[in-house]
C-alpha positions as CSV (number, residue, x, y, z in Angstrom):
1,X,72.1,-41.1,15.3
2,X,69.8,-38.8,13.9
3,X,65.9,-39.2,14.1
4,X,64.6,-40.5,11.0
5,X,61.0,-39.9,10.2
6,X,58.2,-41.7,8.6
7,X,54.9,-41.5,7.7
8,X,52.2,-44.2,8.7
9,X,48.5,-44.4,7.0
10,X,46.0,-46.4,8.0
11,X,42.1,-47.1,6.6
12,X,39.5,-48.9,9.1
13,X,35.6,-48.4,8.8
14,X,33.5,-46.8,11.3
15,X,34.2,-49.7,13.8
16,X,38.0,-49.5,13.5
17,X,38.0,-53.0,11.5
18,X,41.0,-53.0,8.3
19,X,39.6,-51.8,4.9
20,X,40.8,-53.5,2.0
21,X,43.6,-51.4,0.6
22,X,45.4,-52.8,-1.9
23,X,48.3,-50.2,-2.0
24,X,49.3,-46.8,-0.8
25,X,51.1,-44.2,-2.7
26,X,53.0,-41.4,-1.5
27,X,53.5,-38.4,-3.9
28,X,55.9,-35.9,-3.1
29,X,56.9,-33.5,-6.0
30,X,58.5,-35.7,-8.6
31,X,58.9,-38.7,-5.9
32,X,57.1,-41.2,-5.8
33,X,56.9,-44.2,-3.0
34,X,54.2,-46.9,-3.3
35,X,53.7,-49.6,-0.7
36,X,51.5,-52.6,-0.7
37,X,49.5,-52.5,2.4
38,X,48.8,-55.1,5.0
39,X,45.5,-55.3,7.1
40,X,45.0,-51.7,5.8
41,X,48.1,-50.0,7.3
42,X,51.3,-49.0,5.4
43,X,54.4,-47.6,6.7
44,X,56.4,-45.2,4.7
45,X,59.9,-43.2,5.1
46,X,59.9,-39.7,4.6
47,X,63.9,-39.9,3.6
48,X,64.0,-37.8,0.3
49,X,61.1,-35.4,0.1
50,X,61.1,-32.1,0.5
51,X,59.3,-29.4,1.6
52,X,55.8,-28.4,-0.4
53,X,53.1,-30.2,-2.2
54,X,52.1,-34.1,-1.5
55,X,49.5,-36.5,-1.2
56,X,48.9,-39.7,0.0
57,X,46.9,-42.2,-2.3
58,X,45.0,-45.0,-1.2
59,X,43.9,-48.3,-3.6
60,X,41.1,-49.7,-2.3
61,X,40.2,-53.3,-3.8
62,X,35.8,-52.7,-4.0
63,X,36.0,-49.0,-4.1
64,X,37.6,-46.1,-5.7
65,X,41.1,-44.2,-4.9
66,X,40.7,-42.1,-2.1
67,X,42.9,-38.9,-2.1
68,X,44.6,-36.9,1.1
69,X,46.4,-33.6,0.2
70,X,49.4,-33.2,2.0
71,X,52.0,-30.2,2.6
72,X,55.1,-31.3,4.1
73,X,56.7,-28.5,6.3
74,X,60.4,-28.0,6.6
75,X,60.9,-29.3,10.3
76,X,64.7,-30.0,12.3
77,X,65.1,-33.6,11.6
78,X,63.1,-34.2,8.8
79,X,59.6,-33.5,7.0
80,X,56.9,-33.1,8.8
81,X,53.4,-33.8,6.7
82,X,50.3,-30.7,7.3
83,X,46.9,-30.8,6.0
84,X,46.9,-27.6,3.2
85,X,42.9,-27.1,4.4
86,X,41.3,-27.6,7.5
87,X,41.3,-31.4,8.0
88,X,38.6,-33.7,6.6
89,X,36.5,-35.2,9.6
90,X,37.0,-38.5,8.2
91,X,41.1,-37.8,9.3
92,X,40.9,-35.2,11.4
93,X,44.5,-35.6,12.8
94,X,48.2,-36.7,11.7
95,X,48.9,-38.2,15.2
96,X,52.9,-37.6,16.4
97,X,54.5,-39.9,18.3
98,X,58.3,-41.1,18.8
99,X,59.7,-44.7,18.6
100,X,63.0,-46.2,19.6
101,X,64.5,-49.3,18.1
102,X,67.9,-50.7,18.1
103,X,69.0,-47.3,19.3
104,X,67.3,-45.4,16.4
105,X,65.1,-43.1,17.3
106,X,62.1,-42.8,14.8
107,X,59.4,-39.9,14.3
108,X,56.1,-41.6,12.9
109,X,53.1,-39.5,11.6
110,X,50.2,-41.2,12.0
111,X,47.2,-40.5,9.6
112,X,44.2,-43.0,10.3
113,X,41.8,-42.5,7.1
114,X,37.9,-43.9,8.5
115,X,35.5,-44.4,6.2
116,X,31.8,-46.4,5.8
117,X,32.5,-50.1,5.6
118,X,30.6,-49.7,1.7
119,X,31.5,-46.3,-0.6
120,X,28.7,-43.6,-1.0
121,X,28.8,-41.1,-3.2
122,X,26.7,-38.1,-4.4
123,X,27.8,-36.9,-7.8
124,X,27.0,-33.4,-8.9
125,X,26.6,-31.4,-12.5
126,X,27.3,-27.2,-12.8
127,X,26.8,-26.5,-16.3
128,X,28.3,-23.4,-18.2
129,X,25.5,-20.5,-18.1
130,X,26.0,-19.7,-21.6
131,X,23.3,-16.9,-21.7
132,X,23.6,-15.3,-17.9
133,X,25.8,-14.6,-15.3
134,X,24.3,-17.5,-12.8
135,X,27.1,-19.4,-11.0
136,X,25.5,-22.7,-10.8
137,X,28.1,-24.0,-8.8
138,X,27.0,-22.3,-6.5
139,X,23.6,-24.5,-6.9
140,X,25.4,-27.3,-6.3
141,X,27.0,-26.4,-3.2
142,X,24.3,-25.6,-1.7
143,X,22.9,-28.8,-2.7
144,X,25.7,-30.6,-0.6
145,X,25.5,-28.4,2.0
146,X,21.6,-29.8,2.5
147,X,22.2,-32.7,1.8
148,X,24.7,-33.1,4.5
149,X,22.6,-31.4,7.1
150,X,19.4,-32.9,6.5
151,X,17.8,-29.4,6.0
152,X,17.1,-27.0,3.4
153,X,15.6,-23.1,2.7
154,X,14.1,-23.5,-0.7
155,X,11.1,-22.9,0.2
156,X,12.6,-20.0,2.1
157,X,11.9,-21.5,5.3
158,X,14.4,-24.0,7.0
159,X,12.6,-27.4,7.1
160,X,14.1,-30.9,7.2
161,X,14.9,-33.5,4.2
162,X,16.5,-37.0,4.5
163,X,20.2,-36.5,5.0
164,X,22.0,-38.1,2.1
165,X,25.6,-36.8,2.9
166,X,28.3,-38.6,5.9
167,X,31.1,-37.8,7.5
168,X,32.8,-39.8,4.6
169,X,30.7,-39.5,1.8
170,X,32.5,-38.4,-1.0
171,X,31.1,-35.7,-2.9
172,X,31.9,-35.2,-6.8
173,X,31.5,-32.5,-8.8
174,X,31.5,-31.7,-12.5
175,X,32.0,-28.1,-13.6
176,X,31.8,-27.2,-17.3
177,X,32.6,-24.1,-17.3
178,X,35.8,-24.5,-15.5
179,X,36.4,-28.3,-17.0
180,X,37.2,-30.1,-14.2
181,X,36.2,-32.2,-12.0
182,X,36.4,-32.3,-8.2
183,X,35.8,-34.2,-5.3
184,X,35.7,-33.0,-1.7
185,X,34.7,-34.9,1.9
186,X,33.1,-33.1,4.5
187,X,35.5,-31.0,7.1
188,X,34.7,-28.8,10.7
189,X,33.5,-26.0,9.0
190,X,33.2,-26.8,5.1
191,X,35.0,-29.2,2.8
192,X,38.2,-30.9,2.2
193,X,39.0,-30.5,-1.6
194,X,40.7,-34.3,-1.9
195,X,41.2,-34.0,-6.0
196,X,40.9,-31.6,-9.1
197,X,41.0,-33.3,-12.5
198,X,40.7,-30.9,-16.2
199,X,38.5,-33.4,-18.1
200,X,40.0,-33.8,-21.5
201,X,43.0,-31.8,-22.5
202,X,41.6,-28.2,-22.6
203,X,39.6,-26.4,-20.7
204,X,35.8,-25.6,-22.2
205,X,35.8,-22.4,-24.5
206,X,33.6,-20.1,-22.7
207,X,33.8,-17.4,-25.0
208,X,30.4,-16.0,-26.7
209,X,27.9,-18.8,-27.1
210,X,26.0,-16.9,-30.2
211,X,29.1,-16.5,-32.4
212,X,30.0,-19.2,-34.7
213,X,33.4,-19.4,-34.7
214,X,33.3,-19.9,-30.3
215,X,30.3,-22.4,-31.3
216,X,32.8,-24.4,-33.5
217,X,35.7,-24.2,-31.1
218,X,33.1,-25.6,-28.3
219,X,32.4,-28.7,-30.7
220,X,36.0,-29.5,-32.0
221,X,37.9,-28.6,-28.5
222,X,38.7,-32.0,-26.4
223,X,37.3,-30.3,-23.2
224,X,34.7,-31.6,-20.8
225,X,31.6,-33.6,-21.7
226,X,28.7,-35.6,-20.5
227,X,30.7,-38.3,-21.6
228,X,32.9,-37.9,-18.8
229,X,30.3,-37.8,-16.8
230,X,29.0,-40.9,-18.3
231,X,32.2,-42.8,-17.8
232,X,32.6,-41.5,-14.4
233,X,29.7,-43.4,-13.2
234,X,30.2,-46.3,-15.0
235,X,33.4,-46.9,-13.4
236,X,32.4,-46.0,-10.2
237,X,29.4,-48.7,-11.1
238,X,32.0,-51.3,-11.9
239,X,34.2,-50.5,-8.2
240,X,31.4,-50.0,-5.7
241,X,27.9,-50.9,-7.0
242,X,25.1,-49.4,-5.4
243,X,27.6,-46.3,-4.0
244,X,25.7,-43.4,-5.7
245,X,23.2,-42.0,-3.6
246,X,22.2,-38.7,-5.7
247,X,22.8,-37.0,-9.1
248,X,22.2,-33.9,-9.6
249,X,22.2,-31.5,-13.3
250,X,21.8,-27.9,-12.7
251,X,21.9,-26.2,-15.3
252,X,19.5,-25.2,-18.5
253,X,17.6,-27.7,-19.9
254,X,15.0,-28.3,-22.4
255,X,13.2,-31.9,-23.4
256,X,16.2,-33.0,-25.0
257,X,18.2,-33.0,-21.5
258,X,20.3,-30.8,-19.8
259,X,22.2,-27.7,-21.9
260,X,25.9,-28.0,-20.1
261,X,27.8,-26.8,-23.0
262,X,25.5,-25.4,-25.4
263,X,27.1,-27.2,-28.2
264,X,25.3,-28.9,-31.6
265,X,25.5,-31.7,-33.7
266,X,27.2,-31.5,-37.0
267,X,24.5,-32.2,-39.1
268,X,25.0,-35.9,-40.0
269,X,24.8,-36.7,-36.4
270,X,20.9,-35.3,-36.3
271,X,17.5,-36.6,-37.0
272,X,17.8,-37.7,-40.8
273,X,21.3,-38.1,-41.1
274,X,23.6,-40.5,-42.2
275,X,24.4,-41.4,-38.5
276,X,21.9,-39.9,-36.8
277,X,21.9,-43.2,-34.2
278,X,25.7,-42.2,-32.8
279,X,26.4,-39.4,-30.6
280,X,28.6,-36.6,-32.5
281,X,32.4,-36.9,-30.8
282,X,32.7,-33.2,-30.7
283,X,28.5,-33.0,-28.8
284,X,29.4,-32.1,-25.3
285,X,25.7,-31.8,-24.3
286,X,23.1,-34.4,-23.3
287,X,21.0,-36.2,-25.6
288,X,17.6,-38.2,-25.8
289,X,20.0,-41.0,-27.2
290,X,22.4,-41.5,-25.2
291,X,21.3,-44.8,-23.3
292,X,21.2,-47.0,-26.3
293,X,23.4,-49.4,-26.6
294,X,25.4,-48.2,-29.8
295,X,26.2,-45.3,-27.7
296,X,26.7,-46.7,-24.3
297,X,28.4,-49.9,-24.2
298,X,28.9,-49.9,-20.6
299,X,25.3,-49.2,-19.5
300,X,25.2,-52.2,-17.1
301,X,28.2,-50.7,-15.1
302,X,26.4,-47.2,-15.3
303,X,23.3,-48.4,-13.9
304,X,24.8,-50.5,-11.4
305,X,26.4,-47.0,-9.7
306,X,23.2,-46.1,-8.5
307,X,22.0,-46.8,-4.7
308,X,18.5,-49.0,-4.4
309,X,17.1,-45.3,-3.2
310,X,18.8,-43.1,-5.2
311,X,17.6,-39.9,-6.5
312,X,18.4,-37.9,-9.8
313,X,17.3,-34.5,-10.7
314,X,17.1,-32.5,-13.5
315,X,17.3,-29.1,-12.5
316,X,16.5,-26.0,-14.9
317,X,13.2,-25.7,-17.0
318,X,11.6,-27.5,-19.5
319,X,9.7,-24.2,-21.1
320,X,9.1,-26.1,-24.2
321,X,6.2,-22.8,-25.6
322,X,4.3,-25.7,-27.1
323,X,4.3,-27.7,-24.4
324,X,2.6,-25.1,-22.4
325,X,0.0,-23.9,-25.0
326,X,-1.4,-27.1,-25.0
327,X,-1.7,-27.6,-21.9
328,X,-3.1,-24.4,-21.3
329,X,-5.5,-24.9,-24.2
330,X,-6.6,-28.4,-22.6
331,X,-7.3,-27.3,-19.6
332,X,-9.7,-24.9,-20.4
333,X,-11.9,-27.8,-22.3
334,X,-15.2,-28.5,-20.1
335,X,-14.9,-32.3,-21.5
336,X,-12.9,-34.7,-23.3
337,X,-14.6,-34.7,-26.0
338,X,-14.4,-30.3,-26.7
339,X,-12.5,-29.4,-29.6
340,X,-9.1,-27.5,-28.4
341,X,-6.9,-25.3,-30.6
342,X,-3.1,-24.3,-29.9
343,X,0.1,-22.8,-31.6
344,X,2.2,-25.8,-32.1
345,X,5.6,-24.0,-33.6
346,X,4.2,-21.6,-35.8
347,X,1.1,-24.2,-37.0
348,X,-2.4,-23.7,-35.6
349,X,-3.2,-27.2,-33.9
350,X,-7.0,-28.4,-33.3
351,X,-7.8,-31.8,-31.5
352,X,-10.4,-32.5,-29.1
353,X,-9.2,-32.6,-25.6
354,X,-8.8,-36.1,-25.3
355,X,-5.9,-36.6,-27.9
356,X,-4.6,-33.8,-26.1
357,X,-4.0,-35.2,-22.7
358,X,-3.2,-38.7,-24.9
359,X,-0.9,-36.9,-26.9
360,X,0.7,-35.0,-23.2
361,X,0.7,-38.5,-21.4
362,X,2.0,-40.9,-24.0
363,X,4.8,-38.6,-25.9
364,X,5.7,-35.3,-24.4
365,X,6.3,-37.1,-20.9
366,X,7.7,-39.7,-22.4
367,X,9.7,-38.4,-24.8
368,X,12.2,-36.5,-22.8
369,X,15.7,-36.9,-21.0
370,X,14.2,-38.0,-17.5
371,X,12.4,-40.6,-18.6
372,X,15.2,-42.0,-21.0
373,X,17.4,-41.7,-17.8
374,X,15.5,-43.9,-15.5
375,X,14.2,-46.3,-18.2
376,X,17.5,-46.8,-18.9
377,X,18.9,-47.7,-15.4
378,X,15.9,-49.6,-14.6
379,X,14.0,-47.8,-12.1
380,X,16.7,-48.0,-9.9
381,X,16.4,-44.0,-9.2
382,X,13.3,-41.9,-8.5
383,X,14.4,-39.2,-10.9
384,X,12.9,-35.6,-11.2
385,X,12.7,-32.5,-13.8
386,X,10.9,-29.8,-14.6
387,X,7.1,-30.1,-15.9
388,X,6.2,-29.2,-19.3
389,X,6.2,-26.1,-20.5
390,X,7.4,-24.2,-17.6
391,X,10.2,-22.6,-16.6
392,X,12.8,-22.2,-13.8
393,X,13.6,-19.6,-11.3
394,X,16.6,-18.8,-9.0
395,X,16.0,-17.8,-5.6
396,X,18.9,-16.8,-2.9
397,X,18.4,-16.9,1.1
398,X,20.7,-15.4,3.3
399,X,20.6,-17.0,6.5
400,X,23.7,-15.2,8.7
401,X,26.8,-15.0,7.3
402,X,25.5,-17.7,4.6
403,X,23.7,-17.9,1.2
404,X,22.0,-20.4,0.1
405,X,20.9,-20.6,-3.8
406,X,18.0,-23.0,-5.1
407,X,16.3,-23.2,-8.4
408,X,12.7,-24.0,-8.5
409,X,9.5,-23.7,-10.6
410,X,7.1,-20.9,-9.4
411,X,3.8,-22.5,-8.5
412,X,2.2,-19.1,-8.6
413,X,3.1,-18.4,-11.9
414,X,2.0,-21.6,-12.9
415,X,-1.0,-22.6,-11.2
416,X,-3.2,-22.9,-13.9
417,X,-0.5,-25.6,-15.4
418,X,-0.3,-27.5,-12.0
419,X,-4.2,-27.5,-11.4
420,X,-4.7,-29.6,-14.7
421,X,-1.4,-32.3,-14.4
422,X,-2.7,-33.1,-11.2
423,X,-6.0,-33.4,-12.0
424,X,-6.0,-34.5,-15.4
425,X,-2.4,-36.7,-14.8
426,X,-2.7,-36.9,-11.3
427,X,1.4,-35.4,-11.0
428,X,1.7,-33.6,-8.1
429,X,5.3,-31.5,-7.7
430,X,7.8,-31.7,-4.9
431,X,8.6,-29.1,-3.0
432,X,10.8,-27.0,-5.4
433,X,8.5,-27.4,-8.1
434,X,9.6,-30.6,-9.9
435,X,8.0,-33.3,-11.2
436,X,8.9,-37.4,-10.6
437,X,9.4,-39.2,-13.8
């Protein structure tokens, strides 16, 4: 009789006890098999599929779907299931073994998926360099690469930072100049892509940002949005509360948020129009109101995504030229009570230096994405971004056969800016630069 093959999955945590899988679905091509699983284990026959592309699918009860890749590989009696990358270190084997029953003889693959006993999650932003040729992408994987080995080089000298990455921490990322998102486990040597979803139905038009008619195909297009990213975390509130560990934007930025897309509201949708409350549908980027409640609805399952010691940053500048001349202008005042004088926007400003550092304390770092952010989710996030009035830099560090790429503000270049937050504000920067919120 002739061997018959199958393929069994199972998902335990880190001390081999069942995970709660609800059901396991195998996709092979056009077939599909789906199994309800028992004490975390399914058994499926391989009877029917052919050789190529596959994955295996597991529904998890308190936590999201979890994705394997699979290519199954012609073999004598029957398919025989391959990882297409270098297997993920969370399933670093599809064990062989052969089985006998009732004088059948049976060839089970064995893939045993381990994972943390709760989800974690670090969920990463590239946005579209509409004006340059950075890849910031390549930001964000360097980001993961850090934060899985609990060491960086942006200060151009390896030190150590709390490792925020696991073996099975999944890793998301949202890229809008390609329009999709992706997520990706840790492997040997690098990652395991697990998915790759286009968000919306096109991808982003990244054709010149100055022109109008590439600025109105931006804004009309169903391509990706902060929205998704929005709804992303809300439903990843809603499974596993408390999963996401870090968020991270890298992109330009200004007070209003991060600039993914570089896309504008049609003009009812801004200040003084008809419904300037409501987000624009066609907005893809970022904006101050975002968080309130006519715009958000599921705020409560958005917040309730992020971890008890979660971090968000805001990478990019905030080089608001107002911004800075006032604080420049402040800082040079001997007391509180010298009169200072700055270009606001074209209009000569005068105020003594007190109203100044009221005006700096009470609206420009209020009034700004960060701060909407982690009002919003109550605190639950320490949550970073660039100071006001400065600007961003990109450094690379080649360390061997690697490059690492970081963005951070240039303390040199702004010393005079530092010197005066911390004294006057008492804000003193991390280590790329950034300021907590």
């Amino acid at each position: 009789m002739p061997a018959t093959h199958h393929l069994e999955v199972v998902a335990v945590d880190e001390k081999g006890a069942a995970l709660n899988v609800s059901t396991v679905t195998l996709t092979s091509g056009l077939a599909v098999s789906r199994s309800v699983a028992v004490s975390g284990a399914v058994r499926i026959a391989l009877s029917g599929v052919n050789p190529g592309r596959g994955e295996v699918c597991f529904s998890f009860v308190d936590r999201p779907d979890f994705i394997l890749p699979l290519t199954f590989v012609k073999g004598t009696e029957g398919p025989v299931p391959t990882f297409p990358q270098e297997a993920p270190l969370c399933c670093p084997t599809i064990q062989r073994t052969q089985e006998t029953a009732l004088g059948a003889a049976k060839t089970v693959f064995t893939l045993t998926l381990t994972l943390a006993s709760a989800h974690s999650e670090v969920v990463l932003v590239a946005g579209w360099d509409y004006s340059g040729g950075a890849n910031n992408v390549a930001y964000c994987n360097t980001c993961r690469e850090d934060l899985y080995s609990g060491s960086t080089h942006r200060t151009g000298m390896k030190t150590t930072i709390p490792k925020r990455i696991d073996t099975p921490t999944v890793v998301t990322l949202f890229d809008f100049k390609s329009g999709e998102r992706s997520r990706s486990v840790k492997s040997a040597s690098g990652w395991f892509d697990l998915d790759r979803v286009l968000q919306g139905t096109v991808k982003p038009h990244v054709a010149k940002y100055s022109e109008t008619v590439n600025q109105k195909r931006r804004h009309d297009d169903d391509s990706i949005s902060i929205l998704h990213v929005y709804d992303y975390l809300a439903e990843l509130g809603l499974k596993a509360p408390g999963a996401l560990r870090e968020f991270h934007l890298f992109s330009h930025a200004w007070a209003g948020g991060p600039i993914l897309a570089n896309t504008t509201e049609d003009i009812g949708y801004r200040s003084g129009g008809t419904s300037a409350a409501l987000r624009d549908p066609g907005d893809k980027d970022p904006r101050l109101k975002d968080f309130d409640p006519v715009n958000m609805p599921r705020l409560a399952d958005l917040k309730a995504a992020f971890a008890t010691d979660s971090v968000v940053k805001v990478w990019g500048c905030l080089a608001t030229t107002a911004y800075r001349n006032l604080i420049r202008a402040t800082a040079s005042a001997k007391s509180d009570t010298d009169t200072v004088t700055y270009d606001w926007s074209g209009t000569k400003v005068t105020k003594t230096a007190a109203e100044s550092k009221t005006y700096l304390r009470d609206v420009i770092l209020k009034y700004n994405y960060m701060e909407k952010l982690s009002a919003a989710i109550g605190g639950r996030a320490k949550v970073y971004g660039a100071p006001p009035g400065m600007g961003a830099n990109l450094r690379a560090v080649p360390v061997g056969k690697k490059t690492f790429n970081y963005m951070y503000v240039d303390g040199t270049i702004y010393k005079r800016e530092y010197d005066f937050l911390k004294s006057a504000m008492g804000l003193v920067p991390d280590d790329t630069g950034y300021l907590f919120f």
